[in-house]
Residue frames as a rotation matrix with the C-alpha (Angstrom) as fourth column:
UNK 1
-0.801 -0.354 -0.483 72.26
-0.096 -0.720 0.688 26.93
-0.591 0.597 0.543 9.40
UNK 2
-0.800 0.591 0.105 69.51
0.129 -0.002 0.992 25.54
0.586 0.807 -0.075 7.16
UNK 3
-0.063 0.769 -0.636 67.10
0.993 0.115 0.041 25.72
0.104 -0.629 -0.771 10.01
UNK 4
-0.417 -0.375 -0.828 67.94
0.546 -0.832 0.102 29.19
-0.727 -0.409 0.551 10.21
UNK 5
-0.999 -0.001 -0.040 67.20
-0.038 -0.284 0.958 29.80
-0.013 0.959 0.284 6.17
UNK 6
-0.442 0.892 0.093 64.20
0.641 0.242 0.728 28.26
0.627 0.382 -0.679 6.43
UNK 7
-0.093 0.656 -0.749 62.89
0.964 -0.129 -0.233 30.63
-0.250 -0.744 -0.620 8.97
UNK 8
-0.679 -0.339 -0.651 64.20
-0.104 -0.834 0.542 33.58
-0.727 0.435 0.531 7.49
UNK 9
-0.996 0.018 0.092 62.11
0.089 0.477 0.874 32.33
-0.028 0.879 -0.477 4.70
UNK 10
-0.129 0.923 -0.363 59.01
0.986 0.158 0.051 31.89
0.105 -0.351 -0.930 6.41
UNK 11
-0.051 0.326 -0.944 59.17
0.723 -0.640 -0.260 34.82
-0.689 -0.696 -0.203 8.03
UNK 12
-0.864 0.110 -0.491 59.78
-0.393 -0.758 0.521 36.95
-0.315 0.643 0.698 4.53
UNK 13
-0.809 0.567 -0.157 57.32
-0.034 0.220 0.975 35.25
0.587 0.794 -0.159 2.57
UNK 14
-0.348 0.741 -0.574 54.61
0.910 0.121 -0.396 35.65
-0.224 -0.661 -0.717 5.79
UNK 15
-0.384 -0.028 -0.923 55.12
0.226 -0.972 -0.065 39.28
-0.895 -0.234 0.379 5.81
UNK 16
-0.954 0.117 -0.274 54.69
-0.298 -0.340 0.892 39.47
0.011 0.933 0.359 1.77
UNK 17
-0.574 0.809 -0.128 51.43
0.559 0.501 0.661 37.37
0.599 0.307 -0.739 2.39
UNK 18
-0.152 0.644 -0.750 49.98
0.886 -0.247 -0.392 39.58
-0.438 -0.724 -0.533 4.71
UNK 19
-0.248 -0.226 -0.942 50.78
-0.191 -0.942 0.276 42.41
-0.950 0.248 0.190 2.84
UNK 20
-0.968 0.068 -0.243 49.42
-0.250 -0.130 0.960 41.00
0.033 0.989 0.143 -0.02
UNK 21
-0.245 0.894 -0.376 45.82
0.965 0.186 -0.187 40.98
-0.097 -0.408 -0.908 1.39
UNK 22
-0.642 -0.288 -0.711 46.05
0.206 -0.958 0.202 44.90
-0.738 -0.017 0.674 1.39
UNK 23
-0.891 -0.044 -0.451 45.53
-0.337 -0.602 0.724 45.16
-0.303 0.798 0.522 -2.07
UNK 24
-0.663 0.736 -0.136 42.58
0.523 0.586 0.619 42.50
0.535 0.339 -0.774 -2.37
UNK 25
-0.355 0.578 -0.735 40.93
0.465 -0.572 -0.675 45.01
-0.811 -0.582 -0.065 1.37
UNK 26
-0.355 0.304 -0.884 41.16
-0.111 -0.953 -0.283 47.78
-0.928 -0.002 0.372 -0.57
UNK 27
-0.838 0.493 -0.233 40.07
-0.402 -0.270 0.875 47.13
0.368 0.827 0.424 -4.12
UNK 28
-0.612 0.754 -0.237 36.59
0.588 0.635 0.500 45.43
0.528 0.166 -0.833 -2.30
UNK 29
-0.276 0.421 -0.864 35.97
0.815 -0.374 -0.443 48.23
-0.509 -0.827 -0.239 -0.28
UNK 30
-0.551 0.076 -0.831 36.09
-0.329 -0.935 0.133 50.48
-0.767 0.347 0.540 -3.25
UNK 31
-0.837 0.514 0.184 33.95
0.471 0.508 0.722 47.76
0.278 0.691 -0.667 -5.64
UNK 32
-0.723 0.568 -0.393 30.87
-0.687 -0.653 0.319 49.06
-0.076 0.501 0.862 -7.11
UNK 33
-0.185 0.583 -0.791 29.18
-0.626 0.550 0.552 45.72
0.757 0.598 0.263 -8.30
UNK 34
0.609 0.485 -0.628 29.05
-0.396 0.872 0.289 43.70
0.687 0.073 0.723 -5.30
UNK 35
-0.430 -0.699 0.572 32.65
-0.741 0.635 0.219 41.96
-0.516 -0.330 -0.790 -4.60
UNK 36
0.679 0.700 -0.221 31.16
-0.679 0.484 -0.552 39.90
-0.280 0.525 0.804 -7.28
UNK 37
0.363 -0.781 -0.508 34.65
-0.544 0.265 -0.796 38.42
0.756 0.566 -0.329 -8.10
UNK 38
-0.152 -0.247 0.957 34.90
-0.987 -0.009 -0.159 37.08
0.048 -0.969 -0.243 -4.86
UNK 39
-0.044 0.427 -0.903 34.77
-0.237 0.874 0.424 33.82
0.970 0.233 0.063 -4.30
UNK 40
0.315 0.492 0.812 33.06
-0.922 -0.045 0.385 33.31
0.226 -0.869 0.440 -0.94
UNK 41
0.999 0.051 0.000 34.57
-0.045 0.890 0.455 29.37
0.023 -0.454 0.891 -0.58
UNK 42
-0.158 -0.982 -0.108 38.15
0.636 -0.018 -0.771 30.16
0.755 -0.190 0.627 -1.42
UNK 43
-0.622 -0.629 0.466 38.59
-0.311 -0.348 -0.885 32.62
0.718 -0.695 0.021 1.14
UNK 44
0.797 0.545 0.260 36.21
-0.584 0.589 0.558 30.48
0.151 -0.597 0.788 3.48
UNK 45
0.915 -0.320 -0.245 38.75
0.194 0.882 -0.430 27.66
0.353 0.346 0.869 2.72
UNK 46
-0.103 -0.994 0.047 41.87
0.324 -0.078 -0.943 29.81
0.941 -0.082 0.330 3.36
UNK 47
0.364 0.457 0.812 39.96
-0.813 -0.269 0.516 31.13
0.454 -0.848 0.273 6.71
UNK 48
0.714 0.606 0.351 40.11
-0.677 0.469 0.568 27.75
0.180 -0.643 0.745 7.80
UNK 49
0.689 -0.713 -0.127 43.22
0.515 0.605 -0.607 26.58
0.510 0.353 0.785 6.80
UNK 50
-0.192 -0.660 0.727 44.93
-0.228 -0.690 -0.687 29.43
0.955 -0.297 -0.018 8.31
UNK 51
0.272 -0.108 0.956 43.18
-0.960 -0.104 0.261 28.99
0.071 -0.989 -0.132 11.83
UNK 52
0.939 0.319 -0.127 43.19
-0.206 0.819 0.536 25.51
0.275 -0.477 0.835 12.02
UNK 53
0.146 -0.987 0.074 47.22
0.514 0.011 -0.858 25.93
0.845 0.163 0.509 11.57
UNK 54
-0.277 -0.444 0.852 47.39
-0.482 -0.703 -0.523 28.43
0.831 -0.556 -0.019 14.00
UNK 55
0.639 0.600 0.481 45.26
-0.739 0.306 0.601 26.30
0.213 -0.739 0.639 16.61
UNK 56
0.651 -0.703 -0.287 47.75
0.457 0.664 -0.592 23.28
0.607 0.254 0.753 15.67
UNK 57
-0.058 -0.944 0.323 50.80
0.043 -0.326 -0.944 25.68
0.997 -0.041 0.060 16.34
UNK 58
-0.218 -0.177 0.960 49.90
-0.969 -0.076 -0.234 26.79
0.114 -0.981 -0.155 20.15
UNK 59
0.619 0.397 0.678 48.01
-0.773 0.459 0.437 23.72
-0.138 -0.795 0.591 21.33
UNK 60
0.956 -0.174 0.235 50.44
0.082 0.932 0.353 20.81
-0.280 -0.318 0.906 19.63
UNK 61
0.334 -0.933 -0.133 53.88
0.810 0.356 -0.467 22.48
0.483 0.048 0.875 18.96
UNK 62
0.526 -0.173 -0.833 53.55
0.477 -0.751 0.458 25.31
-0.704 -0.638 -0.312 21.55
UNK 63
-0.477 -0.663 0.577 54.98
0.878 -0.384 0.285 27.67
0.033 0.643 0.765 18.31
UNK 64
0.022 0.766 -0.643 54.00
0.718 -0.460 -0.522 30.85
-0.695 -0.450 -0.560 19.16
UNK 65
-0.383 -0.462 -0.800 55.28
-0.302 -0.756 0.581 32.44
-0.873 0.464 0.150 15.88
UNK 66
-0.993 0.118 0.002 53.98
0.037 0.295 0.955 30.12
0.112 0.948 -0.298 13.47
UNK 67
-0.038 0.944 -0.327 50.30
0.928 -0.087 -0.361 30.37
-0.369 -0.317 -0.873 15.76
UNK 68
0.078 0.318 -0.945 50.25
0.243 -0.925 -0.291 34.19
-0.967 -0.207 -0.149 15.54
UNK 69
-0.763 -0.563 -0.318 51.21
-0.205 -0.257 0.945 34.12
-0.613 0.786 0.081 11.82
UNK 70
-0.564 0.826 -0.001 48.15
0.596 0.408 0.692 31.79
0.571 0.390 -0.722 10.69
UNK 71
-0.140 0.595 -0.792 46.13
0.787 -0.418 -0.454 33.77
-0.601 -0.687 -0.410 13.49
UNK 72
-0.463 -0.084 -0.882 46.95
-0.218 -0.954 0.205 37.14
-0.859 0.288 0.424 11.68
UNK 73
-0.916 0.081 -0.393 46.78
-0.371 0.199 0.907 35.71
0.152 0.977 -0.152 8.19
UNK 74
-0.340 0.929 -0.145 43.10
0.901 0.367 0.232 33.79
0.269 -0.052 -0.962 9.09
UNK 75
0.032 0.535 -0.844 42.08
0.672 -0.637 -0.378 37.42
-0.740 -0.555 -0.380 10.66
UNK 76
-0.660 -0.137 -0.739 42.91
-0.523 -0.621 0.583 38.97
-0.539 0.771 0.338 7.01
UNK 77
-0.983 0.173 0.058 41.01
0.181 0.960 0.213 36.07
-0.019 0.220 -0.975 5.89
UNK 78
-0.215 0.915 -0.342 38.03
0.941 0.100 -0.323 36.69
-0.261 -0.391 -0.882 7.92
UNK 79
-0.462 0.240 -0.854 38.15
0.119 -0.937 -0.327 40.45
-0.879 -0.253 0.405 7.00
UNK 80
-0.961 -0.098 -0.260 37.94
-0.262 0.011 0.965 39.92
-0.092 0.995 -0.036 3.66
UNK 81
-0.816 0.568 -0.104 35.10
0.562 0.823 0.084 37.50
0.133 0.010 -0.991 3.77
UNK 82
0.193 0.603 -0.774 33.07
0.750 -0.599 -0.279 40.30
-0.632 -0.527 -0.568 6.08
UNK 83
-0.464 0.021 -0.886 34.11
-0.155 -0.986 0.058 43.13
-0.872 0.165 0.461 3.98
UNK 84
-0.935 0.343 -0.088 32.60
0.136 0.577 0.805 40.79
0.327 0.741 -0.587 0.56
UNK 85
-0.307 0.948 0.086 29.39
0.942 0.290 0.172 40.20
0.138 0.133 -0.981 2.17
UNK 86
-0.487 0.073 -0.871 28.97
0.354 -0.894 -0.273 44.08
-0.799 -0.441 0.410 3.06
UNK 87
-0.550 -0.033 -0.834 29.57
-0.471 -0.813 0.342 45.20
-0.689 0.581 0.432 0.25
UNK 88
-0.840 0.540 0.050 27.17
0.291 0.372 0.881 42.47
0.457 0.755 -0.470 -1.59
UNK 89
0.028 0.735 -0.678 24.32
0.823 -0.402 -0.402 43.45
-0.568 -0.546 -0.616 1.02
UNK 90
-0.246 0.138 -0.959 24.97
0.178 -0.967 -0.184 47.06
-0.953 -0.217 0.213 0.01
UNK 91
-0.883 -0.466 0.052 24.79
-0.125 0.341 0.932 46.35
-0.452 0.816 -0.359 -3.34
UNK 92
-0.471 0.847 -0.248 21.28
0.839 0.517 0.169 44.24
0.271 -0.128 -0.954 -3.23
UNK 93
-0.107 0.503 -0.857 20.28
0.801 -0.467 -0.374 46.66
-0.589 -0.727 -0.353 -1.24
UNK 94
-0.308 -0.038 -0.951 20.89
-0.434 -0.884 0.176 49.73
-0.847 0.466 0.255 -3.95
UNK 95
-0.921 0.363 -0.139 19.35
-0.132 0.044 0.990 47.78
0.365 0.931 0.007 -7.32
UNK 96
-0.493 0.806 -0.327 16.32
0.870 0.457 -0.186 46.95
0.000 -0.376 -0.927 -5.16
């Protein structure tokens, strides 16, 4: 039964965390200044935290649900990051 909660758990509060990446996509894809507000080591940091979890999950507890979760969540991770440095390039690139 509690093993049960706790997954139920996970699994809501995964879904809210992916979905709560959304809102961080879209207000940098529509940023003017940069993605100046970005901080280029925290989501470095969660990048890596997320795969290194997901690597963990397949190779030492064969968990393919908690792997594909950090997988997903590090690939929101990495978008971010890439959609930051765009939009600073494009930036640089338009005061220049």
């Amino acid at each position: 039964m509690f093993s049960d909660v706790t997954y139920y758990l996970f699994t809501v509060f995964n879904a809210l965390r992916v979905i709560s990446y959304l809102p961080q996509i879209y207000r940098i894809a529509h940023d003017t200044n940069g993605a100046s507000a970005i901080s280029y080591s925290t989501w470095f940091l969660w990048t890596a935290a997320n795969g290194s979890t997901a690597v963990y999950s397949f190779s030492n507890l064969g968990d393919m649900t908690l792997g594909l979760t950090n997988g997903f969540n590090a690939l929101c991770c990495v978008i971010v990051v890439a959609l930051t440095a765009f939009k600073h390039r494009q930036f640089q690139s338009q005061i220049r």
